[in-house]
VMD Tcl script that draws the C-alpha trace (Angstrom):
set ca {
  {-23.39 -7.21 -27.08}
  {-26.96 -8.13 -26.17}
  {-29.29 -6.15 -24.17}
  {-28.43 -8.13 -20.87}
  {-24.71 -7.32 -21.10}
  {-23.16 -4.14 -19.67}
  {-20.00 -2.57 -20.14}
  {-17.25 -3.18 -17.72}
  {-15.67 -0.37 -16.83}
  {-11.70 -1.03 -15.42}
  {-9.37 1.08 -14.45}
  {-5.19 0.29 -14.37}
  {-3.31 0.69 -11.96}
  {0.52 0.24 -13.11}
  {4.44 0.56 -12.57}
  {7.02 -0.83 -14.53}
  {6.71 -3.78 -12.95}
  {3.54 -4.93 -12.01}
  {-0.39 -3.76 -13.20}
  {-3.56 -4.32 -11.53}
  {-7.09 -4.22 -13.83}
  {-9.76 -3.67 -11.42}
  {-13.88 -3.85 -12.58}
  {-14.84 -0.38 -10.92}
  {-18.39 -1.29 -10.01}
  {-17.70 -4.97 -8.96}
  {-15.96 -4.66 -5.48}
  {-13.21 -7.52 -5.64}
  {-13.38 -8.32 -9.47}
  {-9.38 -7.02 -9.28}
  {-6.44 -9.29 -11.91}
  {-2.76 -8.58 -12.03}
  {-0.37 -9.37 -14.58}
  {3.01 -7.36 -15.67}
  {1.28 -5.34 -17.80}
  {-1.96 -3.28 -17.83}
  {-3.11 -5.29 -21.17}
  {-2.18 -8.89 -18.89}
  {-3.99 -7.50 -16.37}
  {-7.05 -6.50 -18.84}
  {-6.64 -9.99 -20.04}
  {-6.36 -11.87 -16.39}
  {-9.85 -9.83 -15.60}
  {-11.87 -10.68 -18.58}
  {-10.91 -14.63 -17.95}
  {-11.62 -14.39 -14.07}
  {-15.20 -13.07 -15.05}
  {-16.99 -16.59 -14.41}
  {-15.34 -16.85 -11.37}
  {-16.77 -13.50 -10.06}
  {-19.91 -14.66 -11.30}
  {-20.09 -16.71 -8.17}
  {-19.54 -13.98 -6.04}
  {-21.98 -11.47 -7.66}
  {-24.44 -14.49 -7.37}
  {-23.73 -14.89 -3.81}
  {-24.80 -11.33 -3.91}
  {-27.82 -11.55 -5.40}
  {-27.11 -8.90 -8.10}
  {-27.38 -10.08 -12.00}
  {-24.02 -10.19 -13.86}
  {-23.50 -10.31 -17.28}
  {-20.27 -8.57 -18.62}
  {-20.43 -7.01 -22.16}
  {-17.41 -4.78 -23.73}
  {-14.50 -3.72 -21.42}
  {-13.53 -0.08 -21.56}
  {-10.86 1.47 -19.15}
  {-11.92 4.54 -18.17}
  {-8.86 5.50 -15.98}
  {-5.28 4.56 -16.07}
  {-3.31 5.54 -11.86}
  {0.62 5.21 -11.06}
  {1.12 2.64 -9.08}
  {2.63 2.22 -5.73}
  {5.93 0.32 -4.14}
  {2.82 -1.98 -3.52}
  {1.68 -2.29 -6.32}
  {4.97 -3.80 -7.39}
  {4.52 -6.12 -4.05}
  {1.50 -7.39 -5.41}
  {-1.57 -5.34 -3.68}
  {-3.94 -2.49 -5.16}
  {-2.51 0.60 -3.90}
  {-3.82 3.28 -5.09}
  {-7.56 5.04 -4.97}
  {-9.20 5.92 -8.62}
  {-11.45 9.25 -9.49}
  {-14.54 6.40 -9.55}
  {-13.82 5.78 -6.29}
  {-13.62 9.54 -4.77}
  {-17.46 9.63 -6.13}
  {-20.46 10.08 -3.41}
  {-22.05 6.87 -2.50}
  {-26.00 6.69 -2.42}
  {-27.47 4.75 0.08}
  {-27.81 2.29 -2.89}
  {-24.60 2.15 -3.49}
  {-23.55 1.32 -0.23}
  {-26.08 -1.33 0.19}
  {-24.55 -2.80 -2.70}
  {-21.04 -2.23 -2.49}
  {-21.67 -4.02 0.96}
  {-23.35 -6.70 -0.56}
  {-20.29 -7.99 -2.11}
  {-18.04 -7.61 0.10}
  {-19.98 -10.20 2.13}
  {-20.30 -12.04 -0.74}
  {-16.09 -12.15 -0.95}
  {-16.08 -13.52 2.13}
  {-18.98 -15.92 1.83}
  {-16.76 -17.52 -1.02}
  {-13.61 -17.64 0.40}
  {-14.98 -19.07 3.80}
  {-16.66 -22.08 1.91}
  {-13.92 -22.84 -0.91}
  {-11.37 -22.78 2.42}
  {-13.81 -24.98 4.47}
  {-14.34 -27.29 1.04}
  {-10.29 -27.51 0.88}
  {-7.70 -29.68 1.82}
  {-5.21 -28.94 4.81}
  {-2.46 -29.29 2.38}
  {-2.36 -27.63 -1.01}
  {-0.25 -28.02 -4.13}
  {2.71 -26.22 -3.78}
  {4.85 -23.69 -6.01}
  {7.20 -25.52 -8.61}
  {9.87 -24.63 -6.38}
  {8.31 -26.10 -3.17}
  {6.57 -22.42 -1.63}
  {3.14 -21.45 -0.58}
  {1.09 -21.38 2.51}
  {-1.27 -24.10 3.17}
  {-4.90 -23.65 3.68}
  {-5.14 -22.51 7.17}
  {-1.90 -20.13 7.05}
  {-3.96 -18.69 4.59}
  {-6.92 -18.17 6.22}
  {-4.59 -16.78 8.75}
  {-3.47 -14.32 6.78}
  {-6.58 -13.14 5.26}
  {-7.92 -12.76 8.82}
  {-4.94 -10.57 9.81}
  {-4.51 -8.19 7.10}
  {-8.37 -7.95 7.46}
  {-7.72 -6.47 10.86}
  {-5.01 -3.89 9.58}
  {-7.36 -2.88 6.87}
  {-10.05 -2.44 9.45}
  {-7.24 0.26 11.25}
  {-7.79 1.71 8.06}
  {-11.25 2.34 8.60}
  {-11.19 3.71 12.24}
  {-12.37 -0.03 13.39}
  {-11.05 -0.90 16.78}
  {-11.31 -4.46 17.79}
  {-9.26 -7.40 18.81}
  {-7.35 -9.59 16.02}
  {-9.69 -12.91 15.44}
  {-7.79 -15.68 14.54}
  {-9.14 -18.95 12.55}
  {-12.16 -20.85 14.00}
  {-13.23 -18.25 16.11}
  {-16.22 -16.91 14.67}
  {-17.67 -14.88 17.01}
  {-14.43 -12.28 17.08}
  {-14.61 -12.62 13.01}
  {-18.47 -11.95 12.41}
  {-17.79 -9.32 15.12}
  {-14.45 -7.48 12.89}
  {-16.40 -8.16 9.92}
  {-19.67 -6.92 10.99}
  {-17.67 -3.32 11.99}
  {-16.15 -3.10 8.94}
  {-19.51 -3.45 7.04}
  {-21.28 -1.16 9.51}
  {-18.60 1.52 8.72}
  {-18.84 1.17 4.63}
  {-22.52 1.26 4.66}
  {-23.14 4.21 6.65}
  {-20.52 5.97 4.60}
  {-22.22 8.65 2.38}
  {-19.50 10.72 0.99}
  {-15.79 10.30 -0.39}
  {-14.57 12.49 2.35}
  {-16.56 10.25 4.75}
  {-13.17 8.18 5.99}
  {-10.67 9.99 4.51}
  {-9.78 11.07 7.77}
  {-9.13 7.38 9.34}
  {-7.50 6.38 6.27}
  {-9.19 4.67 3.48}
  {-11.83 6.23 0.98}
  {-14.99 3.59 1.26}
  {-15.21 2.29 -2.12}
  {-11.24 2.03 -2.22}
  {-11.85 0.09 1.05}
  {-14.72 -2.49 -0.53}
  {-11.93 -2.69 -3.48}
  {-8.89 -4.27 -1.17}
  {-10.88 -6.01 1.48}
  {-12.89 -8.34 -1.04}
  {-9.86 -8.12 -3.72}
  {-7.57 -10.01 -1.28}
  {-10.22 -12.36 -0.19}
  {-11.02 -13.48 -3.48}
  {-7.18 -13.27 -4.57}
  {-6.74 -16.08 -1.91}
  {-10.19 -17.82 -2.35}
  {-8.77 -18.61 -5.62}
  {-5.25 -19.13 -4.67}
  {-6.64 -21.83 -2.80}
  {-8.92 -23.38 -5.34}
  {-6.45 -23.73 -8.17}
  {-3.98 -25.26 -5.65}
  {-6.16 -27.70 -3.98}
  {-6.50 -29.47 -7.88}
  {-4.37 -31.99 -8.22}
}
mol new
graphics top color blue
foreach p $ca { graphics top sphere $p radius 0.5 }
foreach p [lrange $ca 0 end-1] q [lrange $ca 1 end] { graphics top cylinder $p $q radius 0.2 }
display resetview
């Protein structure tokens, strides 16, 4: 490992069905597979992919040695195909720092996935048995599990649908406000999510799709 690279430090997130790898200090950087070595697996080869996003960021990334530091029981979600369930890394204090950079690429998440959707076609590949949403049932999506999540946070504010940018800078802008100011694991426990648990999903799911949509707009 050279004197650029740092350890990546994962934690799994598993049933008996389903596991989740997730990079603990890169908000987002989150693989599944059906097993926690998959998962391990799916992360390490989704690392130059994230590299977009941690450029978008401005932060330097160069992964080194994986280590999981923590191994969580999953969740009925889990199984459904979402990260469910908040680590010990993630019930740590956040610095100002830390929010500023946690932040950071959680913008950067949706940075990406807004220009790989704009780059896309209307219509993308579908499944081999004929399923998957096209690009703007995606976006869609994204957009309204974005507004539960932001329930999640104490964040009140009308459902934005695609193409109106204005109501999504203005849910997205809340959201951010709300992780950046948090100081403290106990900070949102009350509304709901722990803050760096929060980071995790939001830019997890917007990434999970970002790429969705990139493998399936290739011929």
């Amino acid at each position: 490992m050279s004197a650029r690279n740092r350890p990546v430090r994962v934690a799994i997130e598993a049933t008996e069905k389903r596991a989740f790898a997730s990079a603990v200090d890169w908000p987002g950087w989150s693989r599944t597979a059906k097993t926690g070595e998959a998962a391990l697996q799916a992360l390490a080869e989704h690392a130059e992919r994230y590299a977009v996003v941690a450029a978008q960021a401005g932060l330097s990334f160069a992964p080194g040695e994986y280590t999981i530091i923590e191994r969580v029981r999953g969740t009925a979600t889990t199984d459904f195909g979402a990260p469910d369930v908040p680590t010990a890394a993630e019930r740590q204090p956040l610095t100002s720092a830390d929010a500023h950079r946690m932040v950071k690429l959680v913008e950067a998440a949706w940075a990406v996935l807004d220009r790989v959707a704009r780059d896309a076609p209307p219509s993308l590949r579908k499944g081999p048995r004929g399923g998957g949403r096209d690009r703007d049932a995606i976006v869609e999506h994204v957009l309204a599990a974005e507004h539960a999540y932001a329930r999640k946070l104490g964040v009140k504010v009308a459902a934005p649908h695609r193409g109106e940018k204005t109501a999504i800078a203005t849910m997205r802008g809340t959201i951010v406000e709300v992780l950046r100011d948090a100081r403290s694991a106990d900070a949102l426990v009350e509304r709901g999510w722990l803050p760096r648990y929060a980071a995790r999903r939001i830019a997890w799911h917007a990434l999970d799709h970002a790429w969705e949509i990139e493998n399936r707009s290739q011929a």
